[in-house]
N, CA, C and O of each residue as an XYZ file, in Angstrom:
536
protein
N     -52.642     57.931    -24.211
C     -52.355     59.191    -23.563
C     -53.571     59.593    -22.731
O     -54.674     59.139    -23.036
N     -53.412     60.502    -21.594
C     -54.648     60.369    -20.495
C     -54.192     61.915    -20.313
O     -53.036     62.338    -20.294
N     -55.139     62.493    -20.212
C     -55.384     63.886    -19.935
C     -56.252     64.457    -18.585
O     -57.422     64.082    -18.655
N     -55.998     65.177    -17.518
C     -57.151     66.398    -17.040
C     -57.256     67.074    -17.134
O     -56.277     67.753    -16.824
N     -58.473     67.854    -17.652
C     -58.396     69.417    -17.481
C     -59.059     69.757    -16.225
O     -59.940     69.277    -15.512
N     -58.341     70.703    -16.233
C     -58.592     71.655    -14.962
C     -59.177     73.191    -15.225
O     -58.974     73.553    -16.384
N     -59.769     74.037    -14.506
C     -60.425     75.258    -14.559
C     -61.807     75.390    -13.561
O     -62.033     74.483    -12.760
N     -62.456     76.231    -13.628
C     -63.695     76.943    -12.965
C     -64.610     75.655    -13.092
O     -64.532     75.188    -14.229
N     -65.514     74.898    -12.196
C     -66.625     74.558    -12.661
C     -67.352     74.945    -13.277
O     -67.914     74.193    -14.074
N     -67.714     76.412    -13.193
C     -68.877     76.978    -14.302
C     -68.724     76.698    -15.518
O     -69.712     76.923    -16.216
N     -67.917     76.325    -15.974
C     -67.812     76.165    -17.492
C     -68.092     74.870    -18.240
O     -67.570     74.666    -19.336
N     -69.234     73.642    -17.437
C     -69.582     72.620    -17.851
C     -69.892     72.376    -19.717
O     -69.306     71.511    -20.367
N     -70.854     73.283    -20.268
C     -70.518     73.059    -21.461
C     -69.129     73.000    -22.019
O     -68.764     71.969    -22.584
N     -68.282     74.087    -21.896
C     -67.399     73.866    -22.542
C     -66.346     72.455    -21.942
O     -65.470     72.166    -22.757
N     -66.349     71.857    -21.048
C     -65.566     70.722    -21.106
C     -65.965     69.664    -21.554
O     -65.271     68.660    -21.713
N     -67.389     69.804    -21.860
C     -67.906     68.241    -22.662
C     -67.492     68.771    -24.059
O     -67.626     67.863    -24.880
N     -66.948     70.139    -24.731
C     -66.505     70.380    -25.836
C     -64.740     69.554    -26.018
O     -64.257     68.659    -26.710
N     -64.246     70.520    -24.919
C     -62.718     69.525    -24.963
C     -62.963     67.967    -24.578
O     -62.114     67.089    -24.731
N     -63.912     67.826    -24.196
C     -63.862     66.257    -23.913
C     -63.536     65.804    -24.963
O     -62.513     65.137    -25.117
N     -64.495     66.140    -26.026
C     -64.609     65.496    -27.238
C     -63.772     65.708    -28.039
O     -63.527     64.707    -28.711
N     -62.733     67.271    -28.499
C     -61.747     66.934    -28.712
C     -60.618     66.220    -28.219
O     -60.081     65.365    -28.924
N     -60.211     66.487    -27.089
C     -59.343     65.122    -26.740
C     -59.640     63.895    -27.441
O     -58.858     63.321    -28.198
N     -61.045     63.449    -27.092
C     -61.337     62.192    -27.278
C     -60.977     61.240    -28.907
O     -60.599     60.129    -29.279
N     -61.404     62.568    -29.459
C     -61.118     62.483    -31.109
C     -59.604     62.254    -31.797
O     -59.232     61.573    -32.752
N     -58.786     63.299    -30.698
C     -57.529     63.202    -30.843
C     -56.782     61.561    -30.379
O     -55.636     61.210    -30.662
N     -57.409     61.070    -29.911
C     -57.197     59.845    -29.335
C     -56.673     60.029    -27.901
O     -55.651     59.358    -27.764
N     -57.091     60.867    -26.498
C     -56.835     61.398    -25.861
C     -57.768     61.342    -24.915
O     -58.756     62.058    -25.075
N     -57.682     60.483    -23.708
C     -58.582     59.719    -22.796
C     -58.343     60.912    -21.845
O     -57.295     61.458    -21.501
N     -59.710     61.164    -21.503
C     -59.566     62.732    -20.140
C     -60.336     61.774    -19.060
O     -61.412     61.176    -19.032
N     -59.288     61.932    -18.241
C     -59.452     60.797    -17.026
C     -60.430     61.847    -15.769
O     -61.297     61.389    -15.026
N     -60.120     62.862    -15.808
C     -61.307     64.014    -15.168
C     -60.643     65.256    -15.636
O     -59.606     65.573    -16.218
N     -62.251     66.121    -14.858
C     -62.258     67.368    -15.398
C     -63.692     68.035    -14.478
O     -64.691     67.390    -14.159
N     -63.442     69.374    -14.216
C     -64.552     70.187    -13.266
C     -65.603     69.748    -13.672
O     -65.974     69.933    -14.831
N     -66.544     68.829    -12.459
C     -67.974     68.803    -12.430
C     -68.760     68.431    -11.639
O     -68.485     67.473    -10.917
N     -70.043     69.129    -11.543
C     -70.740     69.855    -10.746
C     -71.415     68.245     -9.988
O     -71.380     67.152    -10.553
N     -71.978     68.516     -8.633
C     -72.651     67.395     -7.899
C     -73.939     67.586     -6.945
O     -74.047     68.557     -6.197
N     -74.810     66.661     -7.037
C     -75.883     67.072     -6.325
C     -75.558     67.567     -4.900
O     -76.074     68.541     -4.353
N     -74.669     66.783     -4.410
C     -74.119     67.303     -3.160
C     -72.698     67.325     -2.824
O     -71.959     66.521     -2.257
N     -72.528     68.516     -3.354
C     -70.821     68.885     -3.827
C     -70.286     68.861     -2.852
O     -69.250     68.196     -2.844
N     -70.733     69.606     -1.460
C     -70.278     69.950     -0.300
C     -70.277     68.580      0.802
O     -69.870     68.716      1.957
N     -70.790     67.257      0.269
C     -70.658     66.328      1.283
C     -68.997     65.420      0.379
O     -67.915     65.054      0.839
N     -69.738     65.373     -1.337
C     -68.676     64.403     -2.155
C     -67.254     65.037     -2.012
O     -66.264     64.396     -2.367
N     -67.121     66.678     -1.334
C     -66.208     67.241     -2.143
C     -64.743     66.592     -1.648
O     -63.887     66.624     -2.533
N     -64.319     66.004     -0.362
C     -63.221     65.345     -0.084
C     -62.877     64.461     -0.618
O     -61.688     64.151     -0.693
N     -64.322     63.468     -1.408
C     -63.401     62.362     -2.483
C     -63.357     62.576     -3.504
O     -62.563     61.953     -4.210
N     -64.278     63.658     -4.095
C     -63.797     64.747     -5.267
C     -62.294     64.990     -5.074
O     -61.488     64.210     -5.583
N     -61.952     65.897     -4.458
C     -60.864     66.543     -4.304
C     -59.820     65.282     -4.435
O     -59.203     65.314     -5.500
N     -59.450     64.041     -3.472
C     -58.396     62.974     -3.508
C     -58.372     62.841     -4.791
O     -57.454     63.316     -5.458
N     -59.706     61.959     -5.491
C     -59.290     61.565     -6.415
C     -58.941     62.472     -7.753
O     -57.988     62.107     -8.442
N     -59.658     63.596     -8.120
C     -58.444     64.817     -9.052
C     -57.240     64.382     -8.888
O     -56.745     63.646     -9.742
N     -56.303     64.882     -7.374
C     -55.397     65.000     -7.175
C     -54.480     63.602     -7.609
O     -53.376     63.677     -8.147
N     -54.975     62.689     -7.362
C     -54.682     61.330     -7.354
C     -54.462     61.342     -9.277
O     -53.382     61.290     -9.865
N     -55.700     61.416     -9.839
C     -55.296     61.583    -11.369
C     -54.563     62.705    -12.466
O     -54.510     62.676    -13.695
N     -54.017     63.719    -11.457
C     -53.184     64.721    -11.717
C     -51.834     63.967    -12.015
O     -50.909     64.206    -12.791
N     -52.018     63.192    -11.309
C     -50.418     62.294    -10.765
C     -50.162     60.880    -11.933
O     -49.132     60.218    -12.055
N     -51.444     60.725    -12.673
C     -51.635     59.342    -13.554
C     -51.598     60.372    -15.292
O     -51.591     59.789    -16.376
N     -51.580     62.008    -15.143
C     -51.880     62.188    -16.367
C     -50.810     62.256    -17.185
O     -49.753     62.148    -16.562
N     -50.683     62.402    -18.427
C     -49.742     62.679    -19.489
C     -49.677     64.116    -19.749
O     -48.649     64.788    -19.828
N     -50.806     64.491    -19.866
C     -51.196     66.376    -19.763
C     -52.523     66.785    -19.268
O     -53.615     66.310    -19.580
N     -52.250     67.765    -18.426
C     -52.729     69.023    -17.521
C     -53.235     70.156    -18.335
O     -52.386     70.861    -18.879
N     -54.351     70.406    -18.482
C     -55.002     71.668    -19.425
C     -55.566     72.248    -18.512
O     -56.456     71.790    -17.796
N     -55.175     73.104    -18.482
C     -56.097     74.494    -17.619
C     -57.038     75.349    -18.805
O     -56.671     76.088    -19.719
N     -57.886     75.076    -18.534
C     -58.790     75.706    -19.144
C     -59.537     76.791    -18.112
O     -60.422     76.706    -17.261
N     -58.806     77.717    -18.582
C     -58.643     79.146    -17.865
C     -58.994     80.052    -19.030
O     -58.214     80.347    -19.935
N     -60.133     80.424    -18.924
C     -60.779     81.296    -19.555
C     -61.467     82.471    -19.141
O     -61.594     82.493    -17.916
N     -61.989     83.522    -19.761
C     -62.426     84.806    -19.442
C     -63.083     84.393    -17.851
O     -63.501     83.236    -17.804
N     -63.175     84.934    -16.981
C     -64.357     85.113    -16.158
C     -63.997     86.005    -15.383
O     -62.813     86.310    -15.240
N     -65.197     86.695    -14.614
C     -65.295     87.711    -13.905
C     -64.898     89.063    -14.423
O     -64.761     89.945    -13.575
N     -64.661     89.407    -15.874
C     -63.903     90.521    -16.722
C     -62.104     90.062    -16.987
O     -61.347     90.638    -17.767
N     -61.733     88.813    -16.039
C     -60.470     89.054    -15.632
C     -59.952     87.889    -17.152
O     -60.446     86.800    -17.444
N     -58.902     88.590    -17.810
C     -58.715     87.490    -19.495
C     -57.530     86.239    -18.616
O     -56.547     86.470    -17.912
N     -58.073     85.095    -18.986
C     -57.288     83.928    -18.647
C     -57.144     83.923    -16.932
O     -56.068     83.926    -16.334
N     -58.738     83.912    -16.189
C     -58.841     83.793    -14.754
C     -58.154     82.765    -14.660
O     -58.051     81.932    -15.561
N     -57.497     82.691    -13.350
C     -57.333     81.210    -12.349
C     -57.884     81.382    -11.067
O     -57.376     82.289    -10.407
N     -58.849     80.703    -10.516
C     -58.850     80.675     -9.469
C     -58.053     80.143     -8.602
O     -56.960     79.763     -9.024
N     -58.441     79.930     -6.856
C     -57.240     79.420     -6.106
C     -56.972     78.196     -6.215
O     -55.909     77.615     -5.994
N     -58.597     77.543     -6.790
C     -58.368     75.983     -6.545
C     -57.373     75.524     -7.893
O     -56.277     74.964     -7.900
N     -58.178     75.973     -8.936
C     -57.278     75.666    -10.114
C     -56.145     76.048     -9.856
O     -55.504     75.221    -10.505
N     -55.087     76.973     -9.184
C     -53.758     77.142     -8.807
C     -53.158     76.080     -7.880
O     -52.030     75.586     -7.910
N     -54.174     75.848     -7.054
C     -53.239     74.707     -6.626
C     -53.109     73.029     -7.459
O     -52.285     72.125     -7.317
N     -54.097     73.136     -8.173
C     -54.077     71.867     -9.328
C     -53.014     72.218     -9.831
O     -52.164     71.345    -10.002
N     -52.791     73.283    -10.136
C     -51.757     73.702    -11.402
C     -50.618     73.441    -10.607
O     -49.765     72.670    -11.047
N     -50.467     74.024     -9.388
C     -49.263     73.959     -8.793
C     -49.172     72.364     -8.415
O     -48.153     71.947     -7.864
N     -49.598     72.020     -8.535
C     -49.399     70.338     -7.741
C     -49.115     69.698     -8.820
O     -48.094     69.131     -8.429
N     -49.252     69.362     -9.888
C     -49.011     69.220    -11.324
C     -47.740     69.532    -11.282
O     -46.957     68.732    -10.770
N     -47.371     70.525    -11.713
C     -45.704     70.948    -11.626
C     -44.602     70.586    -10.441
O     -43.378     70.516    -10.553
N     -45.625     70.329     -8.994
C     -44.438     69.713     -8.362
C     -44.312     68.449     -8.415
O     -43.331     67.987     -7.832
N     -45.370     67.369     -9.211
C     -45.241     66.448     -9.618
C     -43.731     66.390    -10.254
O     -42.736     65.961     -9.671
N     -43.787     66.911    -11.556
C     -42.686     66.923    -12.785
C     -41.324     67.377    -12.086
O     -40.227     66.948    -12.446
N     -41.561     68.540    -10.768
C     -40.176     68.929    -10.486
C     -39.230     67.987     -9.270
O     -38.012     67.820     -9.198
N     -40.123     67.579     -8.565
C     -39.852     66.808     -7.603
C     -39.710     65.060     -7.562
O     -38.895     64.453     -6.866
N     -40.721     64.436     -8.494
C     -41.073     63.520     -8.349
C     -40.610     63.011    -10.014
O     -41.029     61.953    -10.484
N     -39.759     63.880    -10.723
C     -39.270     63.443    -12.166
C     -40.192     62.695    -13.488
O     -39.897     61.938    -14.413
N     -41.711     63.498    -12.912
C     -42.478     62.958    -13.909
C     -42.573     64.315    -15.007
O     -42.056     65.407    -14.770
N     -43.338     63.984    -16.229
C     -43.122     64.623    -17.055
C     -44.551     64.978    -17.841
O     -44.783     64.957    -19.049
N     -45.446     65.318    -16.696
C     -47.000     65.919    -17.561
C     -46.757     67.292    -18.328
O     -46.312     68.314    -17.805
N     -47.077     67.157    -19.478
C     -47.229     68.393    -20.335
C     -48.478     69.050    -19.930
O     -49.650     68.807    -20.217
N     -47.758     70.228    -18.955
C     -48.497     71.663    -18.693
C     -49.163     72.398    -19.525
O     -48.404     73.068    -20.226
N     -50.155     72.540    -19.721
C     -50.363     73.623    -21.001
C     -51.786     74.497    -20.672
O     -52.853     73.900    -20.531
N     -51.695     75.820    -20.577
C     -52.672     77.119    -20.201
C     -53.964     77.223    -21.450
O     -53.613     77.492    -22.599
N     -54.879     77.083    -21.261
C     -55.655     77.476    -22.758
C     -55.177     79.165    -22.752
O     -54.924     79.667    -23.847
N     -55.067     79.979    -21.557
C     -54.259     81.416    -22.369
C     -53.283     82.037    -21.421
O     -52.989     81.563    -20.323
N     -52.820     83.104    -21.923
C     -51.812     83.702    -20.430
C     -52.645     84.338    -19.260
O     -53.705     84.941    -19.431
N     -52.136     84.163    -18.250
C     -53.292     84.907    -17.605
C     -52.775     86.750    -17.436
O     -51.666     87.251    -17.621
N     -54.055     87.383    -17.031
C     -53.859     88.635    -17.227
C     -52.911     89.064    -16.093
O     -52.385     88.239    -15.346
N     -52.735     90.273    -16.006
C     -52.065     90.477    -14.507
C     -52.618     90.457    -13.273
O     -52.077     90.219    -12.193
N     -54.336     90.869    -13.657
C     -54.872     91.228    -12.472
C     -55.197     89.736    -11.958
O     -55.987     89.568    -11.029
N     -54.520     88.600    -12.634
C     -54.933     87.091    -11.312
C     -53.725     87.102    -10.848
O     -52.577     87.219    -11.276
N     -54.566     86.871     -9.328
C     -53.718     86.908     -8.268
C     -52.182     85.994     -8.043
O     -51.376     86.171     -7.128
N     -52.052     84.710     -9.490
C     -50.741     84.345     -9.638
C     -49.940     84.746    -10.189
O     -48.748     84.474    -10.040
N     -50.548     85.687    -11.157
C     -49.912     85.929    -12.371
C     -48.115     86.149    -12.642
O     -47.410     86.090    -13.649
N     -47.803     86.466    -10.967
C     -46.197     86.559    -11.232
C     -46.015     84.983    -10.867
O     -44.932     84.694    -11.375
N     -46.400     84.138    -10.407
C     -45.615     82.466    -10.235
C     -46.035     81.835    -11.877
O     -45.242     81.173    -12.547
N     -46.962     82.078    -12.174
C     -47.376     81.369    -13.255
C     -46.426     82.148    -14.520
O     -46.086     81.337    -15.381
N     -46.025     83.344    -14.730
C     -45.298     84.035    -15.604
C     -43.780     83.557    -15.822
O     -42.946     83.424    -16.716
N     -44.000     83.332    -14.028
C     -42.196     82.734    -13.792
C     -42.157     81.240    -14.688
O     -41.205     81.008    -15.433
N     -43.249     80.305    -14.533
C     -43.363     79.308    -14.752
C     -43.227     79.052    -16.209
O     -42.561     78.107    -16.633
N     -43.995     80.075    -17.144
C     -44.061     80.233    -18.702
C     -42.349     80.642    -19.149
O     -41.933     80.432    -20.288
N     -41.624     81.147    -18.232
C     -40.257     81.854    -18.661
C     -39.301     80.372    -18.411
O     -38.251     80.094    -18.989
N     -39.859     79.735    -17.609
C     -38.967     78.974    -17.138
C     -39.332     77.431    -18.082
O     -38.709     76.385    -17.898
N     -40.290     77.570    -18.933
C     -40.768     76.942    -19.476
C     -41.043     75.388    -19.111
O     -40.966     74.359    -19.783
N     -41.379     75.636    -17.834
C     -42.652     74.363    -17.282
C     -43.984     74.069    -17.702
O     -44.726     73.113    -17.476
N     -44.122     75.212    -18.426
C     -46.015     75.468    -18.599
C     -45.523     76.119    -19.615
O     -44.526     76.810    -19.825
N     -47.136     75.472    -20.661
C     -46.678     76.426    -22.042
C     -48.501     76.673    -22.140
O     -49.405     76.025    -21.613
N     -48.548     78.004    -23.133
C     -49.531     78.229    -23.471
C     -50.214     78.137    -24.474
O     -49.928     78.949    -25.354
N     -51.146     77.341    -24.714
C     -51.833     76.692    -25.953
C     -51.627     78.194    -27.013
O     -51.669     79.412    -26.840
N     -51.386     77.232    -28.178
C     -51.778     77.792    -29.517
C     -52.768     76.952    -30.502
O     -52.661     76.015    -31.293
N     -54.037     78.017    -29.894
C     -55.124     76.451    -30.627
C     -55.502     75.451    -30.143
O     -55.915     75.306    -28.992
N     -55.354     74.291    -31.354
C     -55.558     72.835    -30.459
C     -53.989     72.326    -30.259
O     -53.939     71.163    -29.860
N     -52.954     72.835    -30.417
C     -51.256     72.633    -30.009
C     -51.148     71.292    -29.008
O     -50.386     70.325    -29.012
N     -52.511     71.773    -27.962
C     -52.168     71.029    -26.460
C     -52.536     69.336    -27.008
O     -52.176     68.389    -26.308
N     -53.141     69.160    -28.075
C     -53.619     68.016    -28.730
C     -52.291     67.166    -29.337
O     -52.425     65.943    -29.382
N     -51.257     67.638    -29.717
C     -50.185     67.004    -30.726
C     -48.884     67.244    -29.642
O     -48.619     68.372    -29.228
N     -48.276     66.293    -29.325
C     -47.044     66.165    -28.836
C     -45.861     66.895    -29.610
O     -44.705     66.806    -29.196
């Protein structure tokens, strides 16, 4: 099973934390937000290849956590990971398990597509380590 998480770069400690759970779980994280000496020259083959292993994963973790005051931020980039992920599964009949580390609050700016998405149950929201066990 092959995993990415997705979320904020700032949060480098904590993804060498899920790294390692995944890893433990028996759960290969093929990428995940991180930082580069020269982010702004790598960032176009940054960017392909994410996208490229969005498309190879089994599950999608957004690790969307507190920031800026706002509970369960997304930023834009992580929205469009997220969203590209799901049009994977809707369009293209693949089947990555979506899963939010929380709901997001109202005040992110998706919060009504991503709400639609939890109702419609494309995306589910971790309980715990949940996103670990099929």
């Amino acid at each position: 099973m092959r995993a990415v998480i997705s979320g904020s770069i700032a949060f480098q400690k904590e993804y060498q934390k899920l790294r390692e759970e995944f890893e433990q779980a028996g759960i290969e994280v093929i990428d995940y937000p991180r930082t580069s000496e020269n982010l702004a020259e790598e960032y176009p083959e940054i960017l392909v290849s994410f996208f490229k292993n969005i498309e190879t994963a089994d599950i999608f973790f957004l690790n969307n956590q507190d920031k800026n005051g706002v509970s369960g931020y997304i930023g834009a980039a992580s929205f469009s990971e997220l969203t590209y992920c799901l049009m994977q599964n809707l369009l293209h009949g693949k089947s990555i398990r979506i899963v939010l580390l929380k709901k997001p609050a109202k005040e992110v700016f998706c919060y009504d597509e991503v709400n639609l998405w939890l109702e419609n149950q494309w995306v589910e929201v971790s309980s715990g380590r949940s996103y670990l066990v099929n």
